[in-house]
N, C-alpha and C positions, 0 to 999 in steps of 0.2 A: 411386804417385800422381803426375802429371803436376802441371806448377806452376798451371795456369790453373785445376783442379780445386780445389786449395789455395784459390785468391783467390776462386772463388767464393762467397758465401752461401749456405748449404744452408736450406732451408724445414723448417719442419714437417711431415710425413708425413701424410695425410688420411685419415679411419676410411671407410671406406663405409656406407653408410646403415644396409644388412641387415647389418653387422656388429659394428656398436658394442655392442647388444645381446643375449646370446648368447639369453636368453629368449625377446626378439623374435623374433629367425629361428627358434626352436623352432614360434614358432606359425606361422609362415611356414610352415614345411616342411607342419606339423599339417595348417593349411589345403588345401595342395597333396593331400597326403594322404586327406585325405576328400574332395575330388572328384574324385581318381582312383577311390578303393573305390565312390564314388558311379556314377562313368563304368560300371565293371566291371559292378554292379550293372543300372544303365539297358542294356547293351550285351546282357547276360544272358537279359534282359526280352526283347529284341527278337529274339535267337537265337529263345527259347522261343517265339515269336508267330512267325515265321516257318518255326520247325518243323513247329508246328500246323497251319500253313493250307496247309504243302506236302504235310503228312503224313512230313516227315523226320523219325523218330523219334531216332535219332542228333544232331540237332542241336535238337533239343526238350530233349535230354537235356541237350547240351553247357552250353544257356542259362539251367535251370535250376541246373546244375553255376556256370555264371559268378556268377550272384545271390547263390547261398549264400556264395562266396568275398569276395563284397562286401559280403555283410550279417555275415559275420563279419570281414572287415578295419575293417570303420566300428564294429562293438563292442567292437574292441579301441580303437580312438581312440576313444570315449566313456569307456572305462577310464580311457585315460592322461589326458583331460581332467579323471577325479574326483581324481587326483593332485598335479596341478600347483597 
């Protein structure tokens, strides 16, 4: 340890906002979380309507394949909210 290090005053260390509460950033994350699954969801939708009107059956499929994965990531986060 150097001497000027020594003489100086050290401060208190400061929490950051989203971390004082570890609950809080839980639903932080929560949040982020279902409008991603929501994103997947809506981007799904849009696959499947753009399949249809190309007639790519392949990506009518893919978009329906997205939605479900959305509509069961957001029912599992309605899970964890009947928990908390």
């Amino acid at each position: 340890m150097s001497k000027i290090s020594r003489l100086r005053p050290t401060r208190p260390q400061r929490q950051h906002a989203g971390h004082s509460n570890p609950a809080r950033k839980e639903k932080h994350m929560s949040g982020i979380d279902k409008a991603k699954d929501k994103g997947q969801e809506l981007g799904g939708k849009a696959k499947e309507t753009a399949g249809d009107t190309t007639g790519n059956d392949d990506l009518k499929a893919e978009g329906q394949s997205d939605q479900a994965k959305g509509n069961i990531k957001q029912a599992g986060e309605k899970i964890k909210d009947v928990f908390k």
